[in-house]
C-alpha positions as CSV (number, residue, x, y, z in Angstrom):
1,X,-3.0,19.4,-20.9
2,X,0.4,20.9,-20.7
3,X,3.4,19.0,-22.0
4,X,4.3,17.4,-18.6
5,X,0.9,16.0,-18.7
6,X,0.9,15.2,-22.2
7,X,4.0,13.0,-22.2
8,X,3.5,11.1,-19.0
9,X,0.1,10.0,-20.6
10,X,2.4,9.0,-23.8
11,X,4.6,6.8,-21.9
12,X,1.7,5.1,-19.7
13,X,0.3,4.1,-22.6
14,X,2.7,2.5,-24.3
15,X,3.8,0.8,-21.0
16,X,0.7,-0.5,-20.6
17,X,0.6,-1.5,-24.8
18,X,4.2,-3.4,-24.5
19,X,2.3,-5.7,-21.9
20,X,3.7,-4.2,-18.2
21,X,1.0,-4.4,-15.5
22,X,1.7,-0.8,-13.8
23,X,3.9,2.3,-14.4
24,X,4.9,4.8,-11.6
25,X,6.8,8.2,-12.4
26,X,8.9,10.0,-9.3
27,X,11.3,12.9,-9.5
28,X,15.1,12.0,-9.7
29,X,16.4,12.7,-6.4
30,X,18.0,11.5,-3.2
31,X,16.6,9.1,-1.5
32,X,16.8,10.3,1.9
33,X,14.9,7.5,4.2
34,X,16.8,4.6,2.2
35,X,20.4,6.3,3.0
36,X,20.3,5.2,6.9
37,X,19.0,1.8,6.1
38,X,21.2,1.1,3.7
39,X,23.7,1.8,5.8
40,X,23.2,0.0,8.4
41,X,22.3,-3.2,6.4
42,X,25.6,-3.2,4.9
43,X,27.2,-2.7,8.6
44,X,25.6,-5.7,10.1
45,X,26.8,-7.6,7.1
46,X,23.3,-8.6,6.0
47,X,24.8,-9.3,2.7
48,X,27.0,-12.1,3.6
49,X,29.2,-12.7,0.3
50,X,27.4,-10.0,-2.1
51,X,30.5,-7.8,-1.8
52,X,28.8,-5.7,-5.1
53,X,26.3,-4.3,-2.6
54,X,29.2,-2.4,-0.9
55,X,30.0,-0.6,-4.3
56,X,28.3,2.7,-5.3
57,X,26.9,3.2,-2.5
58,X,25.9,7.0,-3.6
59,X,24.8,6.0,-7.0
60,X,22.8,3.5,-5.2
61,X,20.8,6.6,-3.7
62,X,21.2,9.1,-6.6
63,X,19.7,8.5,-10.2
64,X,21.7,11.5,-11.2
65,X,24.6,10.2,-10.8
66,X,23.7,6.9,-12.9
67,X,22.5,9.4,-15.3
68,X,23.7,13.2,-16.5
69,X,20.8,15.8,-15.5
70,X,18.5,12.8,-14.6
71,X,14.7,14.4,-14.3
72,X,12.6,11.4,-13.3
73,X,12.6,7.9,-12.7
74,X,10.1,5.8,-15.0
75,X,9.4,2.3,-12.7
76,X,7.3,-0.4,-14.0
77,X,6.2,-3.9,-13.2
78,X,6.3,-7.0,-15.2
79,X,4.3,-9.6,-14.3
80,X,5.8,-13.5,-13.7
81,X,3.1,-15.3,-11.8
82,X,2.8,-18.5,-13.9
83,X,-0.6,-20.2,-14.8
84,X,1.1,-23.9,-14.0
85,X,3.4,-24.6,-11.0
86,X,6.1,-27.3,-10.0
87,X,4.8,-30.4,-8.7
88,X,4.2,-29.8,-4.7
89,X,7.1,-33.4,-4.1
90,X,9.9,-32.3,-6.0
91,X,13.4,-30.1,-6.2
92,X,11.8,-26.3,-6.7
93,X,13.4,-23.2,-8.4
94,X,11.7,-19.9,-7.9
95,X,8.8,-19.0,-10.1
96,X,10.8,-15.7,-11.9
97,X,13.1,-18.3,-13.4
98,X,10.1,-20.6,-15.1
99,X,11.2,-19.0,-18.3
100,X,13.9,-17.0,-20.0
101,X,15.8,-14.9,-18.4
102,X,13.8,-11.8,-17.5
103,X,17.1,-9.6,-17.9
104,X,16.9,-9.9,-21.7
105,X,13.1,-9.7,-22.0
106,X,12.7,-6.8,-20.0
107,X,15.6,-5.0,-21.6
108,X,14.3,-5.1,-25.4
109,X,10.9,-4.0,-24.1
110,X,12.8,-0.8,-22.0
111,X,14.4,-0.3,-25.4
112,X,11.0,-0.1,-26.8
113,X,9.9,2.5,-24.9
114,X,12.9,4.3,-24.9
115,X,12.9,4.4,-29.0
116,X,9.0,5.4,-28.6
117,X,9.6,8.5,-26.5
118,X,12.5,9.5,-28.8
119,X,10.0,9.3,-31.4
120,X,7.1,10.7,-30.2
121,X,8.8,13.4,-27.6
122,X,11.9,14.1,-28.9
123,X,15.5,13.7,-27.9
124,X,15.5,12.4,-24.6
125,X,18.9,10.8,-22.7
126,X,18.2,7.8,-20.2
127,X,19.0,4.4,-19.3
128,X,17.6,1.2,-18.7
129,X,18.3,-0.5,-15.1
130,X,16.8,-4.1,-14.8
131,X,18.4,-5.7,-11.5
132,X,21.8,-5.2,-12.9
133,X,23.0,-1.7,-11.7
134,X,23.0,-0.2,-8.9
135,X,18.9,1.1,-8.3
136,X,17.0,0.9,-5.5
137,X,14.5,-0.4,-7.6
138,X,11.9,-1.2,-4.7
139,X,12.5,1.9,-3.0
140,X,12.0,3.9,-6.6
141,X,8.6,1.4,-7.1
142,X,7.5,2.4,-3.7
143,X,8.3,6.1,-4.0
144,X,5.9,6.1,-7.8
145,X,3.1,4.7,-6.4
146,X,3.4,1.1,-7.4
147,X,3.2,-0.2,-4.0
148,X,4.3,-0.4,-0.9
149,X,7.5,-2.1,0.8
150,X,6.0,-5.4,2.4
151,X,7.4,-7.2,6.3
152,X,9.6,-9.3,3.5
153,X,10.7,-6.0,1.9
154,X,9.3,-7.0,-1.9
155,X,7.2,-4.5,-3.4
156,X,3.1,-5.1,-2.4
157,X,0.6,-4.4,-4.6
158,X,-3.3,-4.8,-3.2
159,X,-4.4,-5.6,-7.1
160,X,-2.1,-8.4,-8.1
161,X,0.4,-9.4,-4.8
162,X,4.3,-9.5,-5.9
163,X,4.9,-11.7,-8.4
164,X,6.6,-9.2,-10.4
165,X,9.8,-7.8,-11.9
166,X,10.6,-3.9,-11.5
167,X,12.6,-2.5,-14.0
168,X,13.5,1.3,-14.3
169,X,13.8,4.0,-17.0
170,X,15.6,7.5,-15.9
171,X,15.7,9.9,-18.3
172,X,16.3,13.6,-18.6
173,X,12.8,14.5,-19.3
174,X,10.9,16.4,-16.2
175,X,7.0,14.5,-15.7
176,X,4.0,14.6,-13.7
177,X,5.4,12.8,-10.8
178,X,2.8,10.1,-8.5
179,X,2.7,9.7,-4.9
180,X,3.4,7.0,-2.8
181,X,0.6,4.6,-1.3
182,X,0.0,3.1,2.0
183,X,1.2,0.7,4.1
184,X,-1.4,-2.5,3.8
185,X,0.5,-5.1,5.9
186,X,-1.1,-4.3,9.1
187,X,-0.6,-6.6,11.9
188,X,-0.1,-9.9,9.4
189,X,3.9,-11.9,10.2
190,X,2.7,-14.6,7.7
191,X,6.2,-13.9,6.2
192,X,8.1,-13.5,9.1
193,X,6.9,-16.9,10.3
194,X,6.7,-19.0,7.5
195,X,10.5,-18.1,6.5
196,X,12.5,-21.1,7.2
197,X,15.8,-19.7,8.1
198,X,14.6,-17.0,9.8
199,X,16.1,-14.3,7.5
200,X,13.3,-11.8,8.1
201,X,15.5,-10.6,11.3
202,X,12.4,-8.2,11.9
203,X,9.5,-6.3,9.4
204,X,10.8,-4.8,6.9
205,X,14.6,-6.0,7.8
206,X,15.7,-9.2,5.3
207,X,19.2,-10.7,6.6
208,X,20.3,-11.1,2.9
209,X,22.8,-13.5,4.4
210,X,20.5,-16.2,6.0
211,X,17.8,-16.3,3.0
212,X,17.5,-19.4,1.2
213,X,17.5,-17.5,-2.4
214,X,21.1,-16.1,-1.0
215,X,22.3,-19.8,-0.5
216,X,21.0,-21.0,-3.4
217,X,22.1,-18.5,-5.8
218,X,25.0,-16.1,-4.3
219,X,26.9,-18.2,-2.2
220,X,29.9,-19.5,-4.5
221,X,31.2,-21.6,-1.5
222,X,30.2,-25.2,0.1
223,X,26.5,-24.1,2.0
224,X,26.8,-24.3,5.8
225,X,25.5,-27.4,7.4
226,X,23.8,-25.4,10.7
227,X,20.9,-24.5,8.1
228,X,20.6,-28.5,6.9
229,X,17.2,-29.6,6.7
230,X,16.0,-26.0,6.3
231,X,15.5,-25.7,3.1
232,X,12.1,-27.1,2.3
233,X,13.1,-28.5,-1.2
234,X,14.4,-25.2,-2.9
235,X,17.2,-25.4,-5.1
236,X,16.9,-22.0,-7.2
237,X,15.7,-19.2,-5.2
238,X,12.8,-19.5,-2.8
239,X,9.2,-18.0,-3.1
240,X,8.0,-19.0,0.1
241,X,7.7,-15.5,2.2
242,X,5.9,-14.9,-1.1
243,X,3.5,-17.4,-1.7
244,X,1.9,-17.2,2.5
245,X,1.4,-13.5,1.5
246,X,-2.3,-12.9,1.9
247,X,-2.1,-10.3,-1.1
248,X,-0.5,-13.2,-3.1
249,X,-4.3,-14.6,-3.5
250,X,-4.9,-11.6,-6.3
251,X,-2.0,-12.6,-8.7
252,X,-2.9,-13.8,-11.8
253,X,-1.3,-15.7,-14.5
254,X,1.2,-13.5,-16.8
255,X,1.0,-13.1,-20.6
256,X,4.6,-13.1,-21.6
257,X,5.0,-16.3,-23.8
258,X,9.0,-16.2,-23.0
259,X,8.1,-16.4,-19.1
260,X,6.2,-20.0,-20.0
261,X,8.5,-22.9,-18.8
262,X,10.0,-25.8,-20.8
263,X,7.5,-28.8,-20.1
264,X,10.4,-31.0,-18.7
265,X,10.8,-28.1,-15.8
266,X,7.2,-29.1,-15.0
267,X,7.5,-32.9,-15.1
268,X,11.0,-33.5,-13.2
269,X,11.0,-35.6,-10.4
270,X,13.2,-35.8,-7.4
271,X,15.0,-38.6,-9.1
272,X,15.5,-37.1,-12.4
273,X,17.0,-33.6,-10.8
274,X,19.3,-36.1,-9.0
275,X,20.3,-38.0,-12.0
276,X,20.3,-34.5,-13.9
277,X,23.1,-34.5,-16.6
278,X,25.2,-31.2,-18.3
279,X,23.0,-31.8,-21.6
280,X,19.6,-31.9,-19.9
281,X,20.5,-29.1,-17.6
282,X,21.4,-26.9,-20.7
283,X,18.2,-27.8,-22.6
284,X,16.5,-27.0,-19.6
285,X,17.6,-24.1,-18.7
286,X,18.9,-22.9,-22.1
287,X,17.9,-19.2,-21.6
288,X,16.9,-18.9,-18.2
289,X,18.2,-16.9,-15.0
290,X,18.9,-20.6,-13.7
291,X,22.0,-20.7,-15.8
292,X,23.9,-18.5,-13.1
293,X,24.1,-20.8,-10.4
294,X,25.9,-23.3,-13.6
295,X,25.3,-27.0,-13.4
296,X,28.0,-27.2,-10.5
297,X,25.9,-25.2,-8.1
298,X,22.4,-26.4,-9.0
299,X,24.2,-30.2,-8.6
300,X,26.2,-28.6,-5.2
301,X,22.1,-27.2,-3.9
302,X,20.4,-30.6,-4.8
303,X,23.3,-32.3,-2.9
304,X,22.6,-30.0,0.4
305,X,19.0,-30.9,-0.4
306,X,18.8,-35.1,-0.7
């Protein structure tokens, strides 16, 4: 094995060993396809209020401008799928937010394997993206092998669905890069016709601005009444294009005890979420992704919703 060969195999293995269910290498370049796309998404204003997607736009396409004489992106999956659900008859929030916030426990295990192949490799420059810098990190997934983009544009993976969260490692450290898979979506619209609001405008094209996790979560404003009634109960996020997905059938319960919700997220009712106060909503929701929206919005979304 030469030393391209040896060191991928290093830091595959110790993915695998801090508990992530896949990791995909690919060389840090331009992404060419995504350019156009992106493009044009952010000229038909298919992300409404998300002004940050405007920003960066070159960084967004170009690891090696995120980081000096960037060599290869490292993507891997975490898996969220949780082995107990909300009740079917109440307010819902979107199964990534169960637990804490994935932000922090992503980051100290990207940390982890950062330290590891400074120890066992050597020097090595790179940084850790999770969802909160400017990555592509579906098209990077998609371009290591780790799946393919579905008709709802999350990352697909025939093994275990995509009830995951893709996190990224660039570094200055040249590896045995993998190749992309195939398309498995075939003629299935289960997405396309079980969304609601209609924000899958066409496969593989999400209006960002019509999606219920967009309402729910970005829009700081009062939620417009032409989508009333639309909703279907969800008042953190929305899983729905998700959970119709015929690949969904393979996920399988994660084994991250700080993904595991608090029991009181299980048991609330309608009525309780109503009658939800500042104290319960910080117990609650003490460390989770949930704490973005703040009390006001979660109270402004279960308004909308009753």
């Amino acid at each position: 094995m030469n030393n391209k060969q040896t060191h991928t195999a290093l830091i595959k293995g110790e993915a695998e060993r801090l508990g992530f269910l896949s990791c995909g290498i690919s060389k840090a370049d331009f992404l060419e396809e995504e350019a156009p796309r992106l493009e044009q998404w952010l000229q038909k204003n298919m992300h409404g209020e998300m002004g940050y997607m405007e920003n960066h736009f070159d960084k967004r396409l170009d690891p090696r401008l995120l980081v000096d004489g960037a060599k290869s992106v490292i993507s891997l999956l975490l898996n969220y799928y949780p082995s107990e659900e909300q009740a079917t008859d109440t307010y819902k929030i979107s199964k990534y937010a169960y637990g804490q916030d994935y932000h922090h426990v992503i980051k100290s295990k990207l940390k982890e394997l950062h330290q590891f192949i400074s120890v066992n490799i050597g020097e090595v420059g790179g940084r850790a993206f999770v969802d909160s810098a400017p990555v592509l990190d579906k098209a990077w997934a998609a371009k290591s092998g780790l799946g393919w983009i579905g008709k709802h544009s999350n990352l697909l993976t025939q093994q275990v669905g995509s009830f995951y969260f893709i996190a990224e490692l660039i570094v200055d450290l040249e590896l045995e890069y993998d190749t992309p898979v195939t398309d498995h979506c075939g003629t299935c619209t289960a997405c396309i016709d079980a969304c609601p609001t209609q924000a899958i405008v066409d496969p593989y094209v999400v209006d960002g601005s019509k999606c219920i996790s967009y309402f729910t979560i970005e829009l700081k404003n009062e939620i417009p009444t032409d989508v009333s009634g639309q909703f279907k109960d969800w008042m953190f996020g929305c899983d729905i294009c998700q959970d119709v997905c015929p690949w969904n059938r393979f996920s399988k319960p994660h084994q991250e005890p700080l993904f595991n919700p608090p029991s009181e997220l299980l048991s609330m009712s309608k009525k309780d979420w109503e009658e939800i106060t500042e104290d319960v909503f910080r117990k609650v929701f003490k460390k989770s992704a949930v704490k973005r929206t703040k009390f006001s919005g979660l109270q402004r979304n279960i308004r909308f919703l009753k």
